[in-house]
Backbone as CSV, one residue per row, in Angstrom:
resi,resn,N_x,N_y,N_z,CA_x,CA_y,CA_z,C_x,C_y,C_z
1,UNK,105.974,73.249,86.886,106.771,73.454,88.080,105.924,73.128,89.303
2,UNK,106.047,72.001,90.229,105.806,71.723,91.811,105.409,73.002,92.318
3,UNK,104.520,73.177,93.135,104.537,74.074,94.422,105.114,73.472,95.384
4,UNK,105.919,74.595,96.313,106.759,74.157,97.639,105.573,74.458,98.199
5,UNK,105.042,72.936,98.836,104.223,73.286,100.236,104.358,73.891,101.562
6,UNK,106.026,73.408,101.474,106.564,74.514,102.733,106.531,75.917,102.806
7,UNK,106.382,76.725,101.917,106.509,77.735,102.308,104.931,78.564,102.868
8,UNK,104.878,79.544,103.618,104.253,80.067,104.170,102.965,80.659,103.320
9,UNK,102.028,80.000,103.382,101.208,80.729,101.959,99.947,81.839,102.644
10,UNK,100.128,83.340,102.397,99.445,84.122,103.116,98.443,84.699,101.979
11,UNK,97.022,84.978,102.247,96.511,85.677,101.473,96.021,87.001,101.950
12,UNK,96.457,87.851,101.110,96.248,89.669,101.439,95.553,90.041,100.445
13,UNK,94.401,90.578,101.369,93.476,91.591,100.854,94.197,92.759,101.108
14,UNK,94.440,94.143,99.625,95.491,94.734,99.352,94.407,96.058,99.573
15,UNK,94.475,97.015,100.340,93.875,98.183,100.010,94.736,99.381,98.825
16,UNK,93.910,99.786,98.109,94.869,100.547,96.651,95.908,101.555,97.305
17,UNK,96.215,102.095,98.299,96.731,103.132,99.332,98.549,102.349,99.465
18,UNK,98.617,101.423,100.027,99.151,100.631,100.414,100.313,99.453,99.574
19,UNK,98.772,99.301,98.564,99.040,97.606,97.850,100.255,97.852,97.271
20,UNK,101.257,98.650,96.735,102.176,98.090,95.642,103.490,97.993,96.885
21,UNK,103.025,98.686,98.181,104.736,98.312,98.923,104.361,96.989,99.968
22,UNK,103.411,96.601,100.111,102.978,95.180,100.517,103.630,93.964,99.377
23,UNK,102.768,94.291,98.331,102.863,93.387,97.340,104.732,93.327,96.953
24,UNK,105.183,94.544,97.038,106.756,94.011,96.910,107.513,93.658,98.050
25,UNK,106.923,93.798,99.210,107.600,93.071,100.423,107.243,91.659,100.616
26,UNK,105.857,91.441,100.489,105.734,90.204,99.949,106.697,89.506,99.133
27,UNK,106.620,89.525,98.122,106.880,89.093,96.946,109.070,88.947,97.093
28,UNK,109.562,89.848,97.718,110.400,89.627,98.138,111.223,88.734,98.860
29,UNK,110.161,87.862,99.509,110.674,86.740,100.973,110.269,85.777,100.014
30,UNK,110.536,84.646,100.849,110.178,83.164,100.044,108.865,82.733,100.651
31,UNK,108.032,83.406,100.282,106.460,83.360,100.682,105.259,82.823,99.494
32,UNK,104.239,82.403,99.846,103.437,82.002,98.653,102.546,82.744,98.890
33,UNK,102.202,84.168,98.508,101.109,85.209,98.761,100.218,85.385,97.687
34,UNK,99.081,85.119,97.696,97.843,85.282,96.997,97.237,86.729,97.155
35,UNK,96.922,87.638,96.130,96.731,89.073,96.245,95.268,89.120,96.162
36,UNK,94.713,90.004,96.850,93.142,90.208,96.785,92.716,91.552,96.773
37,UNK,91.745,92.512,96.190,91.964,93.947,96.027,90.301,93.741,96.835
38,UNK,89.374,93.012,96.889,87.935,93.428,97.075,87.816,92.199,97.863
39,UNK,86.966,92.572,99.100,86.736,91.103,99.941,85.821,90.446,99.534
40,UNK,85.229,90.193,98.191,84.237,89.473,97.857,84.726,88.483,96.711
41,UNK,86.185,88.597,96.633,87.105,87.818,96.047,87.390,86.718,96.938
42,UNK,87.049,86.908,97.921,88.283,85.337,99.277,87.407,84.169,98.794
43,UNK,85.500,84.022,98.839,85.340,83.022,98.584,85.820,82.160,97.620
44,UNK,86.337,82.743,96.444,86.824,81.522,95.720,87.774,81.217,95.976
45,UNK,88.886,81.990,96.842,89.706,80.879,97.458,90.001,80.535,98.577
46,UNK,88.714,80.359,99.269,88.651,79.624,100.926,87.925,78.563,100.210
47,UNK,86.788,78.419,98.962,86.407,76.991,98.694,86.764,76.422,97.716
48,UNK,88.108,76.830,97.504,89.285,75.993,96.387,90.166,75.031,97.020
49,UNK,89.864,74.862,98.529,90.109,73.725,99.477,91.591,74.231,99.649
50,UNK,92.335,75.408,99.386,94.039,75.599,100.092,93.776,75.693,101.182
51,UNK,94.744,75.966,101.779,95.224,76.261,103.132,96.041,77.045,103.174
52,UNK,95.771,77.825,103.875,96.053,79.053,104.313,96.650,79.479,105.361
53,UNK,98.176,79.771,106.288,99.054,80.253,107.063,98.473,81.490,107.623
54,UNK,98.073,82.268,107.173,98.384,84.001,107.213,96.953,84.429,106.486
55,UNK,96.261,85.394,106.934,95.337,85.942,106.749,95.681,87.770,106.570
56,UNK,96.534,88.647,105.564,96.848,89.247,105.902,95.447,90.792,105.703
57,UNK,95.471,91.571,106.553,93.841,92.334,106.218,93.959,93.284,106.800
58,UNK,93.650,94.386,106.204,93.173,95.773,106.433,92.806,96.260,107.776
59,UNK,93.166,97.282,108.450,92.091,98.120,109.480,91.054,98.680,108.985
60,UNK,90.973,99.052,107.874,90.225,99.851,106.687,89.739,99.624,106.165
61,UNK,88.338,98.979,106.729,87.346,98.325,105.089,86.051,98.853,105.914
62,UNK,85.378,99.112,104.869,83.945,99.113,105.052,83.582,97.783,106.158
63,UNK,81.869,98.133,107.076,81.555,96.818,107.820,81.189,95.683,107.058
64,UNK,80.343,96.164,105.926,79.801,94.546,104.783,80.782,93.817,104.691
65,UNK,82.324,94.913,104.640,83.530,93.889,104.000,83.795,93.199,105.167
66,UNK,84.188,93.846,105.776,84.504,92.883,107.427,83.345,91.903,107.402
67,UNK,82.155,91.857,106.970,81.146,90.384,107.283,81.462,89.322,106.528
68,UNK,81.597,90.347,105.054,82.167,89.167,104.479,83.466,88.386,104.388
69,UNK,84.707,88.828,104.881,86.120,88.079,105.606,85.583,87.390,106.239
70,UNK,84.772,87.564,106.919,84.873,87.145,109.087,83.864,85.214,108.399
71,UNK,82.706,86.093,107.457,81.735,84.343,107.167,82.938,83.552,105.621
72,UNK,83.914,84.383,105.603,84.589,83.222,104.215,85.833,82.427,105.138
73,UNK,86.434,83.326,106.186,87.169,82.531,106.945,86.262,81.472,107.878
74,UNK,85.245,81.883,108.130,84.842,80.776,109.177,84.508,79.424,108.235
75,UNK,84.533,79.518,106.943,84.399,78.121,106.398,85.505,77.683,106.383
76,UNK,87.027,77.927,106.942,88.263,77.607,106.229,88.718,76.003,107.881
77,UNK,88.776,74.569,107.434,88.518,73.811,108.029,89.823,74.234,109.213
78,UNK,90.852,74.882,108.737,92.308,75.239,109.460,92.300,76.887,108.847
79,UNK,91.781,77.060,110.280,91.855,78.765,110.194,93.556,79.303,110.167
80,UNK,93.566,80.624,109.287,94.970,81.029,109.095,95.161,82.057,110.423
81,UNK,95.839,82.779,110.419,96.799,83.362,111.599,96.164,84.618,110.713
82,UNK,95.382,85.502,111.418,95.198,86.790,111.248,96.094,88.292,111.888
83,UNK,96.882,88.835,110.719,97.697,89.625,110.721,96.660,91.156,110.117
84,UNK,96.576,92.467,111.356,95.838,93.595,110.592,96.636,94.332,110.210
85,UNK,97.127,94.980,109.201,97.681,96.053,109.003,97.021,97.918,109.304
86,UNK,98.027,98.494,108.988,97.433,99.958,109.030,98.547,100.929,108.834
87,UNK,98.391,102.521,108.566,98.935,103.087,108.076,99.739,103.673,109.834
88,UNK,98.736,103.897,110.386,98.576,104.443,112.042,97.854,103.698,112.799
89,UNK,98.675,103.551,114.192,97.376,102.942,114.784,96.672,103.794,116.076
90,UNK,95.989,103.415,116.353,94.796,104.190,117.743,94.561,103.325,118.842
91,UNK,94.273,103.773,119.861,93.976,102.520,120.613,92.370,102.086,120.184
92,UNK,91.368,102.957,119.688,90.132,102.911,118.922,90.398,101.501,118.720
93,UNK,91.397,101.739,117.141,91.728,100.796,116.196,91.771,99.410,116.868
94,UNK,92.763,99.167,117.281,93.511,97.830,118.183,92.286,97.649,119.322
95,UNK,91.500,98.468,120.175,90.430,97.481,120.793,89.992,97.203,120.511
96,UNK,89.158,97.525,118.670,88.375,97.221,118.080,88.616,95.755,116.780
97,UNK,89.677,95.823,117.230,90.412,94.680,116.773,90.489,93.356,117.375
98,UNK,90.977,93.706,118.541,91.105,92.632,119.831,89.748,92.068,120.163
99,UNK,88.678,93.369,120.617,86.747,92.648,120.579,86.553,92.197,119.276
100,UNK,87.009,91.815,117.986,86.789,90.957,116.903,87.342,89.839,117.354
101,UNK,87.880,89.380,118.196,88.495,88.133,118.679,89.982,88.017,118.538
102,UNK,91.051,89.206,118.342,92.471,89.338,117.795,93.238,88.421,119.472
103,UNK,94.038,88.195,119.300,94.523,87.581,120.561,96.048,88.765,120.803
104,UNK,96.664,88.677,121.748,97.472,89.766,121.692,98.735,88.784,122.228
């Protein structure tokens, strides 16, 4: 079976809290979503040469994990559209989001 290139292909790093009502809202739309549980999973597929729409990612990770997103996206030649999720938000949260470079 073809892959539709058209459709929107997002990859989410899934925190265990969260992951099964993501993964079925996902999975629901006509989306091409790639699931990720540990951020030391993305390199193999930022250098499997896809392309990537949607970056979908946590407020909630450890800092190592955030280093390691921040250096697997910067190899990606067409950076995706970074979407953060969260359960709650703070203004903490969201400035600390925005000084990561979030655009508003």
């Amino acid at each position: 079976m073809a892959e539709n290139h058209d459709k929107v292909r997002i990859l989410a790093i899934l925190t265990s809290d969260i992951e099964g009502t993501i993964r079925r809202q996902l999975n629901s739309l006509d989306l091409s979503p790639i699931f990720i549980s540990h951020a030391d999973e993305l390199g193999h597929y930022v250098r499997n040469g896809e392309v990537y729409q949607v970056a979908l990612l946590p407020a909630s990770l450890p800092d190592m994990d955030w280093w390691t997103i921040w250096g697997d996206l910067a190899l990606l030649d067409q950076k995706p559209a970074i979407l953060v999720y969260a359960h709650t938000a703070s203004f903490q949260l969201w400035s600390g989001v925005l000084e990561a470079g979030a655009m508003t």
